[in-house]
ChimeraX commands (.cxc) that place a marker at each C-alpha (Angstrom):
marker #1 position 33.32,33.23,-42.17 radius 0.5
marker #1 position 35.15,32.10,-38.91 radius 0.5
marker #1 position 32.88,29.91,-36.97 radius 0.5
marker #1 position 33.37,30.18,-33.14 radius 0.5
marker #1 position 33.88,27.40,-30.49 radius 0.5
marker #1 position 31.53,27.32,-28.16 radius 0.5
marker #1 position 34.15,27.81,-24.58 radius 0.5
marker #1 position 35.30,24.37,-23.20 radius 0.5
marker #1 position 34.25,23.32,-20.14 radius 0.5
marker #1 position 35.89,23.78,-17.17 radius 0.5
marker #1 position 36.82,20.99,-14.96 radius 0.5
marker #1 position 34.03,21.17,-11.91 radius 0.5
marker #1 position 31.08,21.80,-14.85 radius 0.5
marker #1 position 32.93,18.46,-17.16 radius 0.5
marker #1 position 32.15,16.31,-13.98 radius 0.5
marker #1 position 29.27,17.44,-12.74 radius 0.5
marker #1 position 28.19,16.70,-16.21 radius 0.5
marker #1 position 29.39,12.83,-16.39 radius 0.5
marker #1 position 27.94,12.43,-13.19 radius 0.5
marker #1 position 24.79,13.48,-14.33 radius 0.5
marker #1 position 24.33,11.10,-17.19 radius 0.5
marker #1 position 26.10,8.27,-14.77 radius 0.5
marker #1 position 23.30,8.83,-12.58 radius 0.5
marker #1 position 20.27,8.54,-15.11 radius 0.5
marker #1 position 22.31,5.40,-16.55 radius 0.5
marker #1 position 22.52,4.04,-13.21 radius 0.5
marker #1 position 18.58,4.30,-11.82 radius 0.5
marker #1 position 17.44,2.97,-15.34 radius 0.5
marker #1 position 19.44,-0.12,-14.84 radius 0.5
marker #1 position 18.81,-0.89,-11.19 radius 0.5
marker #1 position 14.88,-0.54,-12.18 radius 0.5
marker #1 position 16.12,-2.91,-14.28 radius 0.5
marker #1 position 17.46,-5.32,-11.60 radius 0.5
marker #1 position 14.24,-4.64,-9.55 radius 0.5
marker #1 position 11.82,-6.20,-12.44 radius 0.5
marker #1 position 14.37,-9.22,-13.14 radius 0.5
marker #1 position 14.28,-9.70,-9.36 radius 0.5
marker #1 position 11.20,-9.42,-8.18 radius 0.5
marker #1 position 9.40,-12.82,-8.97 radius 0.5
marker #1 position 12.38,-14.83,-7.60 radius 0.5
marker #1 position 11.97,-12.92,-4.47 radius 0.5
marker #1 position 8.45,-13.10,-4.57 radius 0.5
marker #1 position 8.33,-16.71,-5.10 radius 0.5
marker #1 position 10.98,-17.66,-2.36 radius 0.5
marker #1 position 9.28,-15.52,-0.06 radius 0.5
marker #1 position 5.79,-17.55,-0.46 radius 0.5
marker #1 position 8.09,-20.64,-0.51 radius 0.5
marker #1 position 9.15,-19.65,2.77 radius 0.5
marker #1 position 5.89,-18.98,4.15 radius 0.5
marker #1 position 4.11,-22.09,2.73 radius 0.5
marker #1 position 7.21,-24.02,4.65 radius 0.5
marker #1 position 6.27,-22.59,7.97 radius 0.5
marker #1 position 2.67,-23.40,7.40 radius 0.5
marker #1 position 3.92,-27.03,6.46 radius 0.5
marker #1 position 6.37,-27.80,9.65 radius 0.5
marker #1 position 3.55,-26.73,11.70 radius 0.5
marker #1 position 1.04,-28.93,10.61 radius 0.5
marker #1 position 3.93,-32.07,10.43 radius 0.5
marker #1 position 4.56,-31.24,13.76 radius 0.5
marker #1 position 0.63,-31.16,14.83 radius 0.5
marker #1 position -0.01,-34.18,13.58 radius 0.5
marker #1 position 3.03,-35.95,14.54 radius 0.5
marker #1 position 2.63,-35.23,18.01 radius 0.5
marker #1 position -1.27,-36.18,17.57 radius 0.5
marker #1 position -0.59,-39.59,15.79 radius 0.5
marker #1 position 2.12,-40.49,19.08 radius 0.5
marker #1 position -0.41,-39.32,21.52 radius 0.5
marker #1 position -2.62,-40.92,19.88 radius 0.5
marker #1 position -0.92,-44.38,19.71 radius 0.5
marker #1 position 0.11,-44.00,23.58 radius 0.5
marker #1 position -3.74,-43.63,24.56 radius 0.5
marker #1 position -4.82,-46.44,22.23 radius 0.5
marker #1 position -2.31,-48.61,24.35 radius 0.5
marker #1 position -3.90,-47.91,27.32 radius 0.5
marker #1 position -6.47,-50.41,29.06 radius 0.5
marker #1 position -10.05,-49.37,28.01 radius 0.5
marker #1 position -9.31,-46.71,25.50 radius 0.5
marker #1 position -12.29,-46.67,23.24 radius 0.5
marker #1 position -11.81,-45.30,19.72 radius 0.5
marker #1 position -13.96,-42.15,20.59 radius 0.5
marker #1 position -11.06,-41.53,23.75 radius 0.5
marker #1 position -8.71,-42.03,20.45 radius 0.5
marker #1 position -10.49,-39.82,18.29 radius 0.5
marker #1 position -11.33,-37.15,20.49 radius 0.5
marker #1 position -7.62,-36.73,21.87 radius 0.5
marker #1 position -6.27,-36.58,18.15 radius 0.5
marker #1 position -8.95,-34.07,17.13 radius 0.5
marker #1 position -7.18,-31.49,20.41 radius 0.5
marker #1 position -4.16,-31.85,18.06 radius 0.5
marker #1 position -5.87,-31.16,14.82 radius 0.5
marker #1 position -7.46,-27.98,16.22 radius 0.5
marker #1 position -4.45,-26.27,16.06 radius 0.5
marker #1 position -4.92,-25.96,12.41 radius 0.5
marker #1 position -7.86,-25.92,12.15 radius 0.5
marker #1 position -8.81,-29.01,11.37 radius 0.5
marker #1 position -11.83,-30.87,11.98 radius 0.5
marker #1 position -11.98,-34.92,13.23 radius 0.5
marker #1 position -15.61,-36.27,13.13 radius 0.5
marker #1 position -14.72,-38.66,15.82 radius 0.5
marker #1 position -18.72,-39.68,15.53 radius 0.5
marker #1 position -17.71,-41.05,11.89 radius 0.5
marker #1 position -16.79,-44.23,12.96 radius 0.5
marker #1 position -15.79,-46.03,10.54 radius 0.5
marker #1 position -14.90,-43.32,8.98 radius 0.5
marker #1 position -17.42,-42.22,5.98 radius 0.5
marker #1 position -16.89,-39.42,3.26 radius 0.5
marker #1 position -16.56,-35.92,3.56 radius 0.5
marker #1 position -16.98,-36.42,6.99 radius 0.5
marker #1 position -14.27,-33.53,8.47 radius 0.5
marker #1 position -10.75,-33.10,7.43 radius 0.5
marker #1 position -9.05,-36.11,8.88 radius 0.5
marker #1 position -8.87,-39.79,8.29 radius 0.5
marker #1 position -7.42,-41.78,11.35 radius 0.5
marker #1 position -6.82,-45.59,10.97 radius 0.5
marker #1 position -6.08,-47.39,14.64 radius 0.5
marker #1 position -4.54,-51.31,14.03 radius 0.5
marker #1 position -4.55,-53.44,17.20 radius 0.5
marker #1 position -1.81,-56.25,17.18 radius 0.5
marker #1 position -2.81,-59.54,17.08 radius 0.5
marker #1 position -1.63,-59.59,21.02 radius 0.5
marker #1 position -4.06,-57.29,22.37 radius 0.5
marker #1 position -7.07,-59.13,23.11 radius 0.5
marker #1 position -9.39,-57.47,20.47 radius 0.5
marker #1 position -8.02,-59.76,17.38 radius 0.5
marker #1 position -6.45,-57.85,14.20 radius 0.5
marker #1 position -8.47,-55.03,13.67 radius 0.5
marker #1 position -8.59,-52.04,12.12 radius 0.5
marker #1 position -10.61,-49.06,13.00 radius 0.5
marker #1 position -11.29,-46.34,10.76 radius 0.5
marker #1 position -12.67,-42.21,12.08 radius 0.5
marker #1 position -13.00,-39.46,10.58 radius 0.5
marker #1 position -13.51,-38.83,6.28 radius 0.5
marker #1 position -12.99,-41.86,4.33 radius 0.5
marker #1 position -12.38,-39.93,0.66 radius 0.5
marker #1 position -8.86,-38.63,1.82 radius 0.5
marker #1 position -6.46,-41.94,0.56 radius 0.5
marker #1 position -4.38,-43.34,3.30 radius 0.5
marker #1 position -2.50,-46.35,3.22 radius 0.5
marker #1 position -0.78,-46.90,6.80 radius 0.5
marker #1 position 3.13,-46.85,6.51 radius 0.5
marker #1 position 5.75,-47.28,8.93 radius 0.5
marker #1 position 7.04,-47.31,11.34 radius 0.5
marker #1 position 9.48,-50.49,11.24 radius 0.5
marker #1 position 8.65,-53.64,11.64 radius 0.5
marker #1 position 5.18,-52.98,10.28 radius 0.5
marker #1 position 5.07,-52.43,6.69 radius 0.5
marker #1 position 1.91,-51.75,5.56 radius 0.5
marker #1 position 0.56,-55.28,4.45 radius 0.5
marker #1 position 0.02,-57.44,7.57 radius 0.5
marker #1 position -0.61,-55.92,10.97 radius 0.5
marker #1 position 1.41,-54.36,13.83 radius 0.5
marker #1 position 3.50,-57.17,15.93 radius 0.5
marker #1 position 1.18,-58.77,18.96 radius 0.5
marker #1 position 1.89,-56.11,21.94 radius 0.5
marker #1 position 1.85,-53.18,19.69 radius 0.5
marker #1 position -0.97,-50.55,18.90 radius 0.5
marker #1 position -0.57,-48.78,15.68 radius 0.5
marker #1 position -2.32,-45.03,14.94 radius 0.5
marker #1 position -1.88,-43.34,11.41 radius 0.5
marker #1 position -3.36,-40.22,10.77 radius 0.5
marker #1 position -3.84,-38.44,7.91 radius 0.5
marker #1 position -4.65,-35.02,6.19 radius 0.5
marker #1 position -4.80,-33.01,2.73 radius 0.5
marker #1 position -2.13,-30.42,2.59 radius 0.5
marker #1 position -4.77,-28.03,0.78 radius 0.5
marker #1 position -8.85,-27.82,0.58 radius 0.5
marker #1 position -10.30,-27.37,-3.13 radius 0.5
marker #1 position -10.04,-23.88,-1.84 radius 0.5
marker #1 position -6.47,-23.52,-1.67 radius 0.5
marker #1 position -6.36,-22.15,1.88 radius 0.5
marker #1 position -6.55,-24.88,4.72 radius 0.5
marker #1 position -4.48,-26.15,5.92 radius 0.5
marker #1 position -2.08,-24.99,4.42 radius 0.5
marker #1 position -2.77,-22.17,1.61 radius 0.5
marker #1 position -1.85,-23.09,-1.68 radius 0.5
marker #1 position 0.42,-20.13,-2.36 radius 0.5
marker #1 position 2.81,-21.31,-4.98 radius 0.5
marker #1 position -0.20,-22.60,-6.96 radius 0.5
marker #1 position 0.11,-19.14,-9.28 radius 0.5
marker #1 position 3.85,-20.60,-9.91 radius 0.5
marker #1 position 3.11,-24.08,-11.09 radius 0.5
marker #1 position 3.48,-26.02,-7.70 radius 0.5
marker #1 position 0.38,-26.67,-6.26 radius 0.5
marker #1 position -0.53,-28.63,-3.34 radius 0.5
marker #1 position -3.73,-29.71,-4.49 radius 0.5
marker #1 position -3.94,-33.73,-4.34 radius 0.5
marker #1 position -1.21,-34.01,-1.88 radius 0.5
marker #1 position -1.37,-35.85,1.46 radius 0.5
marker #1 position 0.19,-36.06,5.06 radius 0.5
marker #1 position 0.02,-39.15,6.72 radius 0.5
marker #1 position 2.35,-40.11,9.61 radius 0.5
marker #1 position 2.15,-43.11,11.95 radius 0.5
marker #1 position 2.97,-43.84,15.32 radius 0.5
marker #1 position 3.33,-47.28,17.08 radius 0.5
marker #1 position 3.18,-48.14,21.17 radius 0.5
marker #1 position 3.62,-50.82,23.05 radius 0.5
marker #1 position 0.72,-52.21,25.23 radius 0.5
marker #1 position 0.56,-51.26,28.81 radius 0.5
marker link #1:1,2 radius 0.2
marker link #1:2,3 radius 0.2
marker link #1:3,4 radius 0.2
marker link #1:4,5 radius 0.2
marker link #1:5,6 radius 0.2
marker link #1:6,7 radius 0.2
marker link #1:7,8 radius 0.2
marker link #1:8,9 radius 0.2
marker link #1:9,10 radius 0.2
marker link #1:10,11 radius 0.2
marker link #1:11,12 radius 0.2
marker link #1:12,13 radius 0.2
marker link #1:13,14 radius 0.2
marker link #1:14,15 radius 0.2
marker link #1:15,16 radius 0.2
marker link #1:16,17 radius 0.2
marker link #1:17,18 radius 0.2
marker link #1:18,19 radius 0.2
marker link #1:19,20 radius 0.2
marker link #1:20,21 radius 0.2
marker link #1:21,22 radius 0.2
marker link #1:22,23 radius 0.2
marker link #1:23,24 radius 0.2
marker link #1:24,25 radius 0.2
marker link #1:25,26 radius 0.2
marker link #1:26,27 radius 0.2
marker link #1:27,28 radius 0.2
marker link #1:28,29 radius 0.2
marker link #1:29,30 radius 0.2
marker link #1:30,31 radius 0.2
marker link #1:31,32 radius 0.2
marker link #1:32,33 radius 0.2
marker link #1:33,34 radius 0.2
marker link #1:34,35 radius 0.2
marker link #1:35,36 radius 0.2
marker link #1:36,37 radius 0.2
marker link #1:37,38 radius 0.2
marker link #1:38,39 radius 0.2
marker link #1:39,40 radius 0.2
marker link #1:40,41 radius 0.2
marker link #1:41,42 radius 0.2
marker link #1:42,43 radius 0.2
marker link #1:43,44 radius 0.2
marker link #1:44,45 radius 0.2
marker link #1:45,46 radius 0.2
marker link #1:46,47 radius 0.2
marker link #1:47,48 radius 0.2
marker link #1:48,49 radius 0.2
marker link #1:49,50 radius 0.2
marker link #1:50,51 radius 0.2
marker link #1:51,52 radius 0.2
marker link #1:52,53 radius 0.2
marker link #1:53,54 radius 0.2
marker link #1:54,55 radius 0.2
marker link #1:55,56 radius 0.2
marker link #1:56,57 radius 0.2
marker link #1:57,58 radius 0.2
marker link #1:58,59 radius 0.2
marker link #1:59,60 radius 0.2
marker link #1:60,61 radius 0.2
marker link #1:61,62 radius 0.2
marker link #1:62,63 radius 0.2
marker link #1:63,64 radius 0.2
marker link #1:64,65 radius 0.2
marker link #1:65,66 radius 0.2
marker link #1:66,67 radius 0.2
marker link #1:67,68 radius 0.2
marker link #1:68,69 radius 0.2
marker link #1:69,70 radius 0.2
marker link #1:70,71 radius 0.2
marker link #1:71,72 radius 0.2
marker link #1:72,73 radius 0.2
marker link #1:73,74 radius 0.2
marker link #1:74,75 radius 0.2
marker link #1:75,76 radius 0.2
marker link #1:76,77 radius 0.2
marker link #1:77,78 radius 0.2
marker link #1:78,79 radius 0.2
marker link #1:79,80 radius 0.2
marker link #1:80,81 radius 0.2
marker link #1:81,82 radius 0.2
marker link #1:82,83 radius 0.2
marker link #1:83,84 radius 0.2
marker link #1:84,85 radius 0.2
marker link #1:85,86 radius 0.2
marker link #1:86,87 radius 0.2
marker link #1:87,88 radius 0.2
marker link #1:88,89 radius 0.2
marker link #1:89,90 radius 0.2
marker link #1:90,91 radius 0.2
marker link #1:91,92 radius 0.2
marker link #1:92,93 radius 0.2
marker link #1:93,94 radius 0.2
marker link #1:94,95 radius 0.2
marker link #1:95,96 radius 0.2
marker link #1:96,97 radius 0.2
marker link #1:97,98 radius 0.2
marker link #1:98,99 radius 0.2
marker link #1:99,100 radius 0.2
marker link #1:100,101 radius 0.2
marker link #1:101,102 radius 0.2
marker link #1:102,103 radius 0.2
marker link #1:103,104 radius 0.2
marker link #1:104,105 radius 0.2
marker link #1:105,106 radius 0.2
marker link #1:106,107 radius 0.2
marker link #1:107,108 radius 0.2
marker link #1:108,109 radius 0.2
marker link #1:109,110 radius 0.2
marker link #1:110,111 radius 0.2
marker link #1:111,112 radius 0.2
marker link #1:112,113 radius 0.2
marker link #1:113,114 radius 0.2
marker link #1:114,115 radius 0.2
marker link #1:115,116 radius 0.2
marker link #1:116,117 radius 0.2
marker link #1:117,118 radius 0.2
marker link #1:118,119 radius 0.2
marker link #1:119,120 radius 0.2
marker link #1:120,121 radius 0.2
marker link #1:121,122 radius 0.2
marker link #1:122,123 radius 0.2
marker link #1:123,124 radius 0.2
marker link #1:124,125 radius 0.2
marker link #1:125,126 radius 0.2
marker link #1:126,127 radius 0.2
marker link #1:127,128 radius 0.2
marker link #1:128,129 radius 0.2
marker link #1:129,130 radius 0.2
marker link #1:130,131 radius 0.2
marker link #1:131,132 radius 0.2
marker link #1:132,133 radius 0.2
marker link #1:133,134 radius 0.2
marker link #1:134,135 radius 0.2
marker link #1:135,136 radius 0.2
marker link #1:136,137 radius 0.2
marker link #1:137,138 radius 0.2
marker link #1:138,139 radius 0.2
marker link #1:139,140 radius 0.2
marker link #1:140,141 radius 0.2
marker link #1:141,142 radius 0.2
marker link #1:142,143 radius 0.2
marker link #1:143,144 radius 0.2
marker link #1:144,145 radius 0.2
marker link #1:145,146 radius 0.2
marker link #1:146,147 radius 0.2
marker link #1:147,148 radius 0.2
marker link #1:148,149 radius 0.2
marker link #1:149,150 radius 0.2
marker link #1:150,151 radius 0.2
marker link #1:151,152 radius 0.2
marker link #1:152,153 radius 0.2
marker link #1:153,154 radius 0.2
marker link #1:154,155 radius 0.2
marker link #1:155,156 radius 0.2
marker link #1:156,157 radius 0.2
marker link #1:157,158 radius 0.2
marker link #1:158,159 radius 0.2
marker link #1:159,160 radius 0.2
marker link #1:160,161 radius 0.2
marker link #1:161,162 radius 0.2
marker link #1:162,163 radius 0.2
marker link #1:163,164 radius 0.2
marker link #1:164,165 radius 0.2
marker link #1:165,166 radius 0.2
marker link #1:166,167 radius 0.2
marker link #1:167,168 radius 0.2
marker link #1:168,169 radius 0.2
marker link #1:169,170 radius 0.2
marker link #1:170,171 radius 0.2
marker link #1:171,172 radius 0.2
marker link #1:172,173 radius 0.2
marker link #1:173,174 radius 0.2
marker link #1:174,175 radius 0.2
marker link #1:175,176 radius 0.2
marker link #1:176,177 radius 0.2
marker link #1:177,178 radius 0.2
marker link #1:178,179 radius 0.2
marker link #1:179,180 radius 0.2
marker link #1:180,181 radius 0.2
marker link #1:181,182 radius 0.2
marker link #1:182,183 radius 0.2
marker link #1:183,184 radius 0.2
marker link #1:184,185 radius 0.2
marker link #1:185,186 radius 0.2
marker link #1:186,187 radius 0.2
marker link #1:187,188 radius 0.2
marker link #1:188,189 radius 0.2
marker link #1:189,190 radius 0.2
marker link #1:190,191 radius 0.2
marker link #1:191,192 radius 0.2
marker link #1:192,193 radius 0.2
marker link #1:193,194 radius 0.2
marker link #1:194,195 radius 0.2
marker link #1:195,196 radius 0.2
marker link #1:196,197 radius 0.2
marker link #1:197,198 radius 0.2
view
């Protein structure tokens, strides 16, 4: 018995049917790329977002801790004029400054301000304290000052500082990279600004 070949394929149907089995190679393996992909992307996007949320805070309280230090040089600034200026800058994030904590106590809002006088200014070397007491600051900067003996004689010196997440994980800045193994929880801001008296 004399088996028959089945006709060869003509040109046109030969390609049409490579490109066929190109194409169902082709979507499997960029599915492929797609699950290999998508936590990086993911996890750079919430990097980038969690970046934003940071510079705006740094900037917030930068500009609070200078504005800060500028009306604490001023003749008769009391530490509730202090306080209540610094706590227009925290608003932005919403932040809270219980400017009535003073010295500052525990869980008393979400800021911690510490105001040094120079040993110039009339008032002796003192430190005052607003705001909550449990967030751990230790003054730093800027130069000459240190952090272990107070600003120089005509200088006022105003260091403020936050958490960069609530237990939460949303304020101020929402702990988004938490799910990834970098969390913000336990992690402070503190920036400090010195001015000279008026």
């Amino acid at each position: 018995m004399i088996r028959k070949r089945p006709p060869a394929l003509t040109r046109a149907q030969s390609k049409r049917f490579a490109g066929s089995c190109v194409h169902t190679q082709r979507s499997g393996s960029v599915l492929l790329e797609f699950i290999l992909a998508f936590p990086i992307i993911l996890m750079l996007s919430l990097a980038i977002i969690e970046f934003g949320f940071y510079v705006i805070l740094q900037q917030s309280i930068t500009a609070a801790a200078i504005e800060g230090s500028r009306k604490a040089a001023q003749v008769g600034a009391t530490t509730g004029d202090i306080g209540n200026l610094i706590q227009e800058y925290m608003a932005i994030n919403s932040l809270t400054l219980d400017v009535s904590a003073s010295p500052a106590a525990p869980n008393q809002g979400d800021v911690f301000v510490a105001i040094q006088f120079g040993s110039g200014t009339g008032i002796g070397t003192l430190t005052s304290t607003i705001g909550n007491s449990s967030i751990p600051c230790s003054p730093v900067g800027p130069e000459p000052y240190d952090g272990s003996s107070p600003p120089p004689r005509s200088e006022m010196k105003v260091t403020v500082c936050v958490n960069l997440t609530d237990t939460n994980g949303t304020a101020p800045i929402p702990d988004l990279l938490s799910y990834f193994g970098f969390s913000l929880s336990g992690k402070q801001l503190e920036i400090s600004a010195m001015t000279e008296l008026e």
